[in-house]
Backbone bond lengths (Angstrom), bond angles and torsions (degrees), N, CA, C in turn:
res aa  C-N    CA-C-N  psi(-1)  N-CA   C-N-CA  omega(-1)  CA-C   N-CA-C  phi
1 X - - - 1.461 - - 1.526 109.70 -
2 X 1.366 109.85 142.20 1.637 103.00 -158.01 2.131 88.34 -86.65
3 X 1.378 106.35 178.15 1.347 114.90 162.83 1.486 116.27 -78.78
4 X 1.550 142.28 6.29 0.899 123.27 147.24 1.512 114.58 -87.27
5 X 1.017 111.56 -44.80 2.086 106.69 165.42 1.225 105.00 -37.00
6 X 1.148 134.10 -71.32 1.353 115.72 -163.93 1.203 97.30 -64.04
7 X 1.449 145.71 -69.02 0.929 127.18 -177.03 2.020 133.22 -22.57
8 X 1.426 107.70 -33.56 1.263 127.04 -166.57 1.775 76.11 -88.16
9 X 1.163 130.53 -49.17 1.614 119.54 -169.68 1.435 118.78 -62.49
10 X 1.232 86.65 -23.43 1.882 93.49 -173.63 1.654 90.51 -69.00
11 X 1.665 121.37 -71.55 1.224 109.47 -163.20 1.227 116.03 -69.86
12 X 1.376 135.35 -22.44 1.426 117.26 -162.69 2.152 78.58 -144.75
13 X 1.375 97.82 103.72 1.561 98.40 164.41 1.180 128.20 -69.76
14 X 1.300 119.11 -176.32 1.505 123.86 -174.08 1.815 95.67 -81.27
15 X 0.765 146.41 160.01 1.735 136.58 158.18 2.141 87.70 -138.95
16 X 1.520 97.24 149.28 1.040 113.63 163.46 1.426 128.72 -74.46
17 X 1.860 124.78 109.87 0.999 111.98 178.37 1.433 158.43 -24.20
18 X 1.350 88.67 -31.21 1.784 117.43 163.37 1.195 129.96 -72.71
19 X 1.377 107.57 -69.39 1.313 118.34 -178.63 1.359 132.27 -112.22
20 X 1.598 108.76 -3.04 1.460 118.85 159.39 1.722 109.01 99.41
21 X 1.090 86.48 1.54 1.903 92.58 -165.28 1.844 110.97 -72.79
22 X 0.847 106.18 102.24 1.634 120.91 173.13 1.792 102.51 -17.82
23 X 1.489 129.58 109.20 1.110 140.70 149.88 1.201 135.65 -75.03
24 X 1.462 134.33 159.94 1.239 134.36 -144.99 2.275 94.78 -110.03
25 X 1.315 84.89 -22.11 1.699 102.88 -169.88 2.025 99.59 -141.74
26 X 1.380 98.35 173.37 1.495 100.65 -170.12 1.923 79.53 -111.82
27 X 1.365 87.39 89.38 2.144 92.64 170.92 1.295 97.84 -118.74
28 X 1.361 141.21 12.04 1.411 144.40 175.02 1.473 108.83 78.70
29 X 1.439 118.11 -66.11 0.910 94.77 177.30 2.218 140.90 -140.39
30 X 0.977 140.79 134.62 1.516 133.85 -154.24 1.596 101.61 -43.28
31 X 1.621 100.04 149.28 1.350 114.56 170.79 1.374 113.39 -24.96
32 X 1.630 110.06 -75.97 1.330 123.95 -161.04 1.739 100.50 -52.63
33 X 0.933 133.29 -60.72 1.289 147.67 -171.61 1.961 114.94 -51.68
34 X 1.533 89.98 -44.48 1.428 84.63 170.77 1.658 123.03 -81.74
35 X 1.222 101.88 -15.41 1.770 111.16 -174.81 1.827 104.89 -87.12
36 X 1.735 104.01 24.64 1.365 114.94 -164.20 1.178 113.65 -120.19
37 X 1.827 94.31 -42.35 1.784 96.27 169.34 1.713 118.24 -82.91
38 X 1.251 102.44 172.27 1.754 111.74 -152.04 1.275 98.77 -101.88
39 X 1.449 124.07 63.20 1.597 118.07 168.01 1.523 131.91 -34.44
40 X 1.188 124.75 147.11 1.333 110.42 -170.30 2.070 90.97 -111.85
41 X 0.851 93.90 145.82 1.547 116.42 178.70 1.084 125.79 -146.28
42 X 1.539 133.47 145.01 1.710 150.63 150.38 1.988 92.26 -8.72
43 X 1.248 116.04 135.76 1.567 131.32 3.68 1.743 98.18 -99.77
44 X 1.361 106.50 116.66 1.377 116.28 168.22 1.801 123.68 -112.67
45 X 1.228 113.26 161.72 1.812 87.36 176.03 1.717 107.46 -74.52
46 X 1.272 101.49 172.49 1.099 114.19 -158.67 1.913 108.18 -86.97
47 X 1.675 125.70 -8.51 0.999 143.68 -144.85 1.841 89.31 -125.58
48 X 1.256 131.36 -79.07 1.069 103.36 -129.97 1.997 79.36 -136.37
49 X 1.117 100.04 23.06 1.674 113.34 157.38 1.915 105.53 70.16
50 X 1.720 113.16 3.86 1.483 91.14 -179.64 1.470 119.58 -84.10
51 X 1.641 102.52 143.86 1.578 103.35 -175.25 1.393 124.58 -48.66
52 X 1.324 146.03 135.59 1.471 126.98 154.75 1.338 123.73 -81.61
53 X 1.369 116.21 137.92 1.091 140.99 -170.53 1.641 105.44 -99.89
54 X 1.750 102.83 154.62 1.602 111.24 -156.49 1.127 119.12 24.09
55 X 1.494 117.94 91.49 1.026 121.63 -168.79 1.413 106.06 -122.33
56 X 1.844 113.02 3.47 1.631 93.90 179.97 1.352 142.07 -74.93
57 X 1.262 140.88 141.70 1.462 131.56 -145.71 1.387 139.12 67.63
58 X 1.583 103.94 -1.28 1.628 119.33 -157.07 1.563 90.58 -99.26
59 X 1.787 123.83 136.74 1.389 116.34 177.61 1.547 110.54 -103.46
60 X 1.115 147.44 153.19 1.700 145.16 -152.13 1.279 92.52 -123.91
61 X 1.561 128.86 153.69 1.183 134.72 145.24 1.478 113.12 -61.77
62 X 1.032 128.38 -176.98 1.746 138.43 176.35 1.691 97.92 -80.44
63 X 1.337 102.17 -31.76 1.883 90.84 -161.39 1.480 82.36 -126.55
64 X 1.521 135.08 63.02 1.724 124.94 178.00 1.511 88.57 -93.27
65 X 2.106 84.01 128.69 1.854 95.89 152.71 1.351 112.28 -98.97
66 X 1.383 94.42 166.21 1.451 112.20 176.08 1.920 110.51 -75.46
67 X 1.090 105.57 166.62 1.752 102.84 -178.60 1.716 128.18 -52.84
68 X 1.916 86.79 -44.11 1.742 73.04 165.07 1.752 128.82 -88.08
69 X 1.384 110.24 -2.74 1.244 93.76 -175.94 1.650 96.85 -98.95
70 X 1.105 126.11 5.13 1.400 121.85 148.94 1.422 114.88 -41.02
71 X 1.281 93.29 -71.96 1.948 114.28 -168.61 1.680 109.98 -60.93
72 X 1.315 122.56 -20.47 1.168 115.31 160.81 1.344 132.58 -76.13
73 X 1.857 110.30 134.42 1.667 106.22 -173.02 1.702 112.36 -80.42
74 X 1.179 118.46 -34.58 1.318 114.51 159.35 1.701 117.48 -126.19
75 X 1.348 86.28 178.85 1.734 99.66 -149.32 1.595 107.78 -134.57
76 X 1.588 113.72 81.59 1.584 99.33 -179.70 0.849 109.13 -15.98
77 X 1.664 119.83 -75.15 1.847 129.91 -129.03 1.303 96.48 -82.09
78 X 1.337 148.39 177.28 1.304 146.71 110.90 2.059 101.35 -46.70
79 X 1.378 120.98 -65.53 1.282 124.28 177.12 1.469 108.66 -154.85
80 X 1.351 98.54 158.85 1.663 113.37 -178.50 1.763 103.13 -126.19
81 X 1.351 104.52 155.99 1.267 110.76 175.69 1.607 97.99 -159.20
82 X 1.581 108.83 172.34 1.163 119.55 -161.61 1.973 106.87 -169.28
83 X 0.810 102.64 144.59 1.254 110.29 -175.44 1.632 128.32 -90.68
84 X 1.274 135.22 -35.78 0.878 116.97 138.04 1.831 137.30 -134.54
85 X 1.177 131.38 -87.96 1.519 115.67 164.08 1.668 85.74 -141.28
86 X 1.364 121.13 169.80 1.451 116.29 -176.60 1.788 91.55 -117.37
87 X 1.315 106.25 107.66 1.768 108.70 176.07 1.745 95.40 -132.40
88 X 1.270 100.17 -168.02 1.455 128.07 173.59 1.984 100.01 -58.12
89 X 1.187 107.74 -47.24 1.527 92.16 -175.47 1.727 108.95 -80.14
90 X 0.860 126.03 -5.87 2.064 118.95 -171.82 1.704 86.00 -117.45
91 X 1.214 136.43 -40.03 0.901 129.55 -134.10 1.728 99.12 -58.66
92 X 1.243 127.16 -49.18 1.759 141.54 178.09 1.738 103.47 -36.91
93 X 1.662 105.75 -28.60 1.512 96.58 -168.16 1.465 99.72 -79.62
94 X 1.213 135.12 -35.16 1.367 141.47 178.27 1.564 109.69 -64.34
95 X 1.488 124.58 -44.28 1.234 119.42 -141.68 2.159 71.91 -91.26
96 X 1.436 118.06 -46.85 1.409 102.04 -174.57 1.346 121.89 -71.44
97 X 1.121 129.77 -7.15 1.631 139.43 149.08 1.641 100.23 -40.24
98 X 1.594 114.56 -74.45 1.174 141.60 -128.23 1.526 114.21 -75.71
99 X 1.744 91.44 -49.21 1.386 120.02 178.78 1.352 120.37 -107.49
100 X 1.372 120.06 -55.51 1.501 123.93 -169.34 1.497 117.84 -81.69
101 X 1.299 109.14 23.19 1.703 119.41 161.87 1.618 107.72 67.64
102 X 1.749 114.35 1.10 1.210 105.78 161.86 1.440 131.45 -67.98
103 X 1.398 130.26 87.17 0.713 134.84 -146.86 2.174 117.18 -113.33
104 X 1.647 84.52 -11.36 1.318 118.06 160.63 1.734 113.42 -50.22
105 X 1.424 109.88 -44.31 1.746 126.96 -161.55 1.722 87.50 -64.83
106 X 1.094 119.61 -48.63 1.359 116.57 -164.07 1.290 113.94 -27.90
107 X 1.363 123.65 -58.93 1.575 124.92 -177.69 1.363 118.42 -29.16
108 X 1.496 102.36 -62.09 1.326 114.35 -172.91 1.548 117.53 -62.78
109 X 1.515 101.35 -49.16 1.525 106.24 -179.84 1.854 104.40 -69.82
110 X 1.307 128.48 8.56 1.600 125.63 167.57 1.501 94.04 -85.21
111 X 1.461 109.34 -33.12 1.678 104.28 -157.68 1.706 88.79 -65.52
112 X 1.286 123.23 -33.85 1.505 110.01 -176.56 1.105 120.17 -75.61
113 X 1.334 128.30 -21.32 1.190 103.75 179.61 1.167 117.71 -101.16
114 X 1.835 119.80 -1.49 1.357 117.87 174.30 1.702 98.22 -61.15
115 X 1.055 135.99 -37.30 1.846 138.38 -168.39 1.513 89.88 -66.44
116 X 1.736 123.82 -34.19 1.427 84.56 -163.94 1.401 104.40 -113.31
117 X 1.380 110.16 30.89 1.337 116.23 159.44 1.365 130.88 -96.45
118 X 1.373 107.39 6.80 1.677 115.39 -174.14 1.386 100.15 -41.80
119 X 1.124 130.42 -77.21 1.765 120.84 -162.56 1.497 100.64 -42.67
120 X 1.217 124.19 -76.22 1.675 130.75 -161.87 1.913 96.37 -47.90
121 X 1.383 119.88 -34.50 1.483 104.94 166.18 1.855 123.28 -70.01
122 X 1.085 87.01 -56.47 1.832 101.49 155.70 2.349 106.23 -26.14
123 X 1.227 118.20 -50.48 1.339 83.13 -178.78 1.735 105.45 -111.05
124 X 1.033 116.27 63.91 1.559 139.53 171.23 2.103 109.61 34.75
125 X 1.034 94.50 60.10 1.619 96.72 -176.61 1.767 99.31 -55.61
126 X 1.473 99.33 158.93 1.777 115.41 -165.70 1.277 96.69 -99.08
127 X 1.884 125.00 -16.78 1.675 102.04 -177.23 1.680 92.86 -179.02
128 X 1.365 109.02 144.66 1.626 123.01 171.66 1.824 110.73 -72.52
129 X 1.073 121.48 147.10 1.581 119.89 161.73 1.740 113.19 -112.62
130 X 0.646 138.83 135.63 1.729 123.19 143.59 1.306 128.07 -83.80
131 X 1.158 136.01 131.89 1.091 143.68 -151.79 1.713 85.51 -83.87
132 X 1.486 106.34 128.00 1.639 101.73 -168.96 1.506 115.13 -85.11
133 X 0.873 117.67 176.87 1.548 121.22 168.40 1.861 108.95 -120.38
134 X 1.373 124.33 147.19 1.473 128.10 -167.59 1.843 88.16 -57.05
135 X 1.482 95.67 166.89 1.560 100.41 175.17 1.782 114.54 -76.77
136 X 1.842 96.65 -24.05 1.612 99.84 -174.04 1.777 125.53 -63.61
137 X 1.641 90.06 -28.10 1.646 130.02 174.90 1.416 101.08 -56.71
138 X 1.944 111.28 -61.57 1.650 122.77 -171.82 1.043 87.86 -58.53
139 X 0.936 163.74 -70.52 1.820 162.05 -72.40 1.935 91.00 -113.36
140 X 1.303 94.51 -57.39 1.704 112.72 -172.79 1.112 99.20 -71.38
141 X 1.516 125.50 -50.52 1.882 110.90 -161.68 1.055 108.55 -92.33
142 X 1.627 113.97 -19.12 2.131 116.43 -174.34 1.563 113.13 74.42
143 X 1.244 108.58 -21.61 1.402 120.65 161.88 1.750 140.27 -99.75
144 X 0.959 144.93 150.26 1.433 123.70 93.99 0.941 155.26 -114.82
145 X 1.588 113.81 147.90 1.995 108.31 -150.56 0.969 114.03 -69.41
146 X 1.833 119.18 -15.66 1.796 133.64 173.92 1.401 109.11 -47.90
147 X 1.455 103.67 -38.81 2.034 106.70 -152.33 1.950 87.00 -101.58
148 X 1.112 98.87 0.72 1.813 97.72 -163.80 1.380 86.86 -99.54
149 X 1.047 122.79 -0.89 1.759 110.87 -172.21 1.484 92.50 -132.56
150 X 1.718 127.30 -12.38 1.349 106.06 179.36 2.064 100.85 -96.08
151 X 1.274 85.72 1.05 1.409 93.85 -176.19 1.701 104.50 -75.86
152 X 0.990 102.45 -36.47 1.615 103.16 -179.42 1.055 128.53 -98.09
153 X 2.057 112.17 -3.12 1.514 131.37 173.64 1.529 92.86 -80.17
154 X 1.243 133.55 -38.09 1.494 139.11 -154.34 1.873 97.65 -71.52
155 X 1.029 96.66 -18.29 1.639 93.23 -153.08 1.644 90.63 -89.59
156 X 1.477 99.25 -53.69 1.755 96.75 175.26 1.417 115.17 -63.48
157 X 1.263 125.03 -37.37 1.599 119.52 179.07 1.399 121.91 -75.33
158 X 1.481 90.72 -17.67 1.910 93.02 -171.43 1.712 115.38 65.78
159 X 1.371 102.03 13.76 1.809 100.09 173.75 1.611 99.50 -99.48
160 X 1.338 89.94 140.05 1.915 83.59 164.92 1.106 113.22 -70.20
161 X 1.056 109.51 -173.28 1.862 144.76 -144.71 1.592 100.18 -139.22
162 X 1.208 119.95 112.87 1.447 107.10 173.90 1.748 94.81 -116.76
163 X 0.990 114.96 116.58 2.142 131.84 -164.84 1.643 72.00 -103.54
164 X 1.416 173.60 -0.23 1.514 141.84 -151.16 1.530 107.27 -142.45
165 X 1.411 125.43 -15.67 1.324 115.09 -152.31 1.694 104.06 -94.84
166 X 1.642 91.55 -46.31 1.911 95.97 -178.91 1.636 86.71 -93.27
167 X 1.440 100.60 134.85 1.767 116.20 162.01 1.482 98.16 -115.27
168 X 1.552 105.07 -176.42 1.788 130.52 -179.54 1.146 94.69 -114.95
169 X 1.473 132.74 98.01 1.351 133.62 177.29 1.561 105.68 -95.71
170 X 1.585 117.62 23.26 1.129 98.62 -173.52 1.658 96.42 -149.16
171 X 1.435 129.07 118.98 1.415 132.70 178.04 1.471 102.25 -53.64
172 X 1.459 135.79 100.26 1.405 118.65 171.62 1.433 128.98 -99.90
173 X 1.069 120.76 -174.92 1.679 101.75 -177.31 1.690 93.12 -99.95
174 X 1.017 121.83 157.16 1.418 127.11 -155.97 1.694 100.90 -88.17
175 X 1.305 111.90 120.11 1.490 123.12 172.87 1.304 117.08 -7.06
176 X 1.453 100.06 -70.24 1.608 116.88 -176.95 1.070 117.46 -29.56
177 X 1.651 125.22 -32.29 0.950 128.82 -169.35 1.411 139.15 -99.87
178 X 1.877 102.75 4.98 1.327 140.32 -177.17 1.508 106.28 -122.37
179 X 1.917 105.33 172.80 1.440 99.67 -175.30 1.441 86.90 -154.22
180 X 1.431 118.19 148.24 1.413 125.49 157.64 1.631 107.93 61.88
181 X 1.391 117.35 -118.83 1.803 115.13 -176.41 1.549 116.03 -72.81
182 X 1.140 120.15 -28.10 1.453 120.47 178.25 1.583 96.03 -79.61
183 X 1.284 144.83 -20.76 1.424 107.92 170.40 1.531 110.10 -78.92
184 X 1.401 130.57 -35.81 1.654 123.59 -177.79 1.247 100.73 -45.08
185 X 1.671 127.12 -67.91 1.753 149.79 172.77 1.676 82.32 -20.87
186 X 1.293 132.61 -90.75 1.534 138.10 -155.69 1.580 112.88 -25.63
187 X 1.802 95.47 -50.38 1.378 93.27 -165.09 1.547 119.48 -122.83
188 X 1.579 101.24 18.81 1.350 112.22 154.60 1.879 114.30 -43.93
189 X 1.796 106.98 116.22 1.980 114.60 -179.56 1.546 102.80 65.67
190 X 1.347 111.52 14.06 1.545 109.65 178.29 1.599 101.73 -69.42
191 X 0.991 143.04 -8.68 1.511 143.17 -152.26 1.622 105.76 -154.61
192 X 1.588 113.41 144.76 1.047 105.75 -168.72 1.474 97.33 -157.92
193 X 1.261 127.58 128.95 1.801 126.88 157.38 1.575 117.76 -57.44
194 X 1.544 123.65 108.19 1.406 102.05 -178.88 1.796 84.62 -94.83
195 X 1.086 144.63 -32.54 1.055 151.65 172.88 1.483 131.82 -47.44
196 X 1.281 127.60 16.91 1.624 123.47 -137.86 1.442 109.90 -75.48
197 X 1.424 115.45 -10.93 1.531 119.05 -174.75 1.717 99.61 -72.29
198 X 1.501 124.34 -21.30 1.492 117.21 171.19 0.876 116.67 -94.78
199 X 1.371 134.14 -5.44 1.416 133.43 174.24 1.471 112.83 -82.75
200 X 1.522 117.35 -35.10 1.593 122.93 -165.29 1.183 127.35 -64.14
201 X 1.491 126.05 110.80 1.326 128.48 -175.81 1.687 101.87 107.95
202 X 1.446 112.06 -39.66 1.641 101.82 -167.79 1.364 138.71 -60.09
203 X 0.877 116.37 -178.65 1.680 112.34 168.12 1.336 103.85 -126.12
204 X 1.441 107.21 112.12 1.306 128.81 177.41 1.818 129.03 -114.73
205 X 1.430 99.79 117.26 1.592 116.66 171.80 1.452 121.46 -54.98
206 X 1.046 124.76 105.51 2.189 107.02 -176.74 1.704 78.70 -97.92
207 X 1.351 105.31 138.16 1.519 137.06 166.54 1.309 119.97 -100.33
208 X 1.057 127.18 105.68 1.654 129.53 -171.97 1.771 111.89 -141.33
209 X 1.482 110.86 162.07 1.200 102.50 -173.36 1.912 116.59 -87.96
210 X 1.229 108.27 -42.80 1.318 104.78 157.70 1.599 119.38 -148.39
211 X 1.242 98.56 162.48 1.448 110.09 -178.37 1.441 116.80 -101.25
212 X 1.599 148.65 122.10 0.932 131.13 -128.63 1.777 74.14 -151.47
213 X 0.958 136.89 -129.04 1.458 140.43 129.85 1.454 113.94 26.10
214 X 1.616 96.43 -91.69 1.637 110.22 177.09 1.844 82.80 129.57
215 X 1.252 126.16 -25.47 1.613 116.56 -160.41 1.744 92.19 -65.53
216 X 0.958 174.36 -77.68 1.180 154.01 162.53 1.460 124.21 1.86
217 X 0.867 122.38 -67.93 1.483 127.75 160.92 1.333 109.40 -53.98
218 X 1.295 128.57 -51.07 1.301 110.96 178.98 0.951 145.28 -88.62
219 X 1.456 102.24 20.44 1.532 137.32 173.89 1.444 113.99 -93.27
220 X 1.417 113.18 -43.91 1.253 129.40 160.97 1.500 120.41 -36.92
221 X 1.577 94.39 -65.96 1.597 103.94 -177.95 1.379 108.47 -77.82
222 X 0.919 136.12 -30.54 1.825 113.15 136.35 1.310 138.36 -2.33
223 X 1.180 91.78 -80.01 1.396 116.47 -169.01 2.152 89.31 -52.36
224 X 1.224 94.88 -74.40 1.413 117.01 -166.91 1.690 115.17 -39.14
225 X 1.600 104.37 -42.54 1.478 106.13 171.83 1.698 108.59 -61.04
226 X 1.215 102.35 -43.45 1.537 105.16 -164.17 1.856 99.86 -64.58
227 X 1.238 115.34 -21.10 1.644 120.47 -174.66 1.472 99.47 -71.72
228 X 1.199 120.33 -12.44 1.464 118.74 -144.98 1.968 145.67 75.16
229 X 1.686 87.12 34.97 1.312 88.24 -175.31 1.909 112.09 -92.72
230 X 1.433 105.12 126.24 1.576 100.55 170.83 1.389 141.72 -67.59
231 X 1.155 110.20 -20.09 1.549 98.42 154.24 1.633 90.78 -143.59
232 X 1.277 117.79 173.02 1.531 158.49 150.35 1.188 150.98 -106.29
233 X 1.221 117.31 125.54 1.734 118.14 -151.83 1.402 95.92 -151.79
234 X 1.608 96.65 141.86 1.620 98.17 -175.35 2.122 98.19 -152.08
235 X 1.490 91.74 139.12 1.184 119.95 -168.71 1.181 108.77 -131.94
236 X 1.562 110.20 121.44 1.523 130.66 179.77 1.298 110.78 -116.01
237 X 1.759 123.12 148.02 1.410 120.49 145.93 1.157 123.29 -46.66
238 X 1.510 130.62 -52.47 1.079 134.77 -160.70 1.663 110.54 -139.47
239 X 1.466 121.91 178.27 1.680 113.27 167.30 1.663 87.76 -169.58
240 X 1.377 85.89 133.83 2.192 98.45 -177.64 1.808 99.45 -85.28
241 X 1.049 110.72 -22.60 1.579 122.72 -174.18 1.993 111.46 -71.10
242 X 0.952 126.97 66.96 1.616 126.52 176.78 1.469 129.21 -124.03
């Protein structure tokens, strides 16, 4: 650690994202706190990243799906993954990303999901997306936490970042505020490639903060197949669905 780091530690410490507790290093977040959130880990299906449950004694194929993505004939994603589960304990890291203009957390919360993107890095994708937000939305928040976290995934992966090709061509009413069929209805043509000559052929990551549904994402990859993108991959902070 150089003598201006420490120096920068002396005045302004590391504090844990969670709970604020003064750290020894900038690892985001304290022991207790991290042995709190609900990591997602192997053995998961191989398609659409949900964990399997009772799994002791049970042996997996290399590529095992889960039941429904069995039963499905096609498959936006190639695979999805996500980093941890979205409950009462992670949930503050999203909502202070999202809302409370901490916008600093991002780093750390990229460092998570670069770990739980190993497979989707494993087959060499050509470029990250963020799942955008309308401009009327940017206007109010000054952000989005999508491009704020692919901004800091780009740097560790060394893949670009394409922020221009998929836009929000559509003011929607905000998820949160729907459940089940009225969110797909919301954002049905909500998204659109004005860009499609960078999308065509690639293999593209959509970066988002959580997956709740999935109709966001799978609105996305919509949009994106129809641009001409060859495969699809999508990476979340979090997913309430496990």
């Amino acid at each position: 650690m150089s003598l201006l780091q420490k120096l920068f530690n002396i005045l302004l410490p590391p504090r844990c994202l969670k709970c604020g507790k003064i750290l020894s290093a900038r690892n985001g977040l304290c022991a207790e706190c991290f042995n709190k959130i609900h990591f997602i880990s192997a053995p998961m299906c191989y398609c659409c990243g949900r964990p399997f449950k009772d799994t002791v004694g049970v042996k997996f194929a290399a590529k095992q799906l889960c039941g429904k993505c069995l039963q499905k004939k096609k498959h936006l994603f190639i695979m999805q993954r996500s980093a941890f589960v979205y409950d009462d304990e992670s949930k503050d890291l999203i909502l202070d990303l999202k809302f409370r203009d901490k916008t600093a957390n991002a780093e750390t919360l990229a460092n998570m999901l670069y770990a739980a993107g190993t497979d989707i890095w494993a087959q060499k994708p050509d470029m990250l997306i963020p799942v955008p937000i309308h401009r009327l939305r940017l206007i109010k928040r000054r952000y989005n936490q999508s491009a704020e976290l692919a901004k800091y995934l780009s740097r560790k992966t060394q893949i670009p970042t394409d922020f221009d090709s998929l836009t929000r061509c559509r003011n929607t009413i905000p998820q949160v505020e729907l459940s089940g069929r009225a969110r797909r209805n919301n954002l049905k043509q909500a998204f659109t490639v004005k860009l499609p000559q960078n999308i065509k052929g690639k293999q593209v990551v959509l970066i988002d903060d959580v997956s709740t549904t999935g109709s966001t994402l799978n609105e996305c990859a919509k949009a994106l197949h129809k641009a001409g993108a060859a495969e699809i991959y999508a990476l979340t902070l979090a997913r309430t669905e496990i």
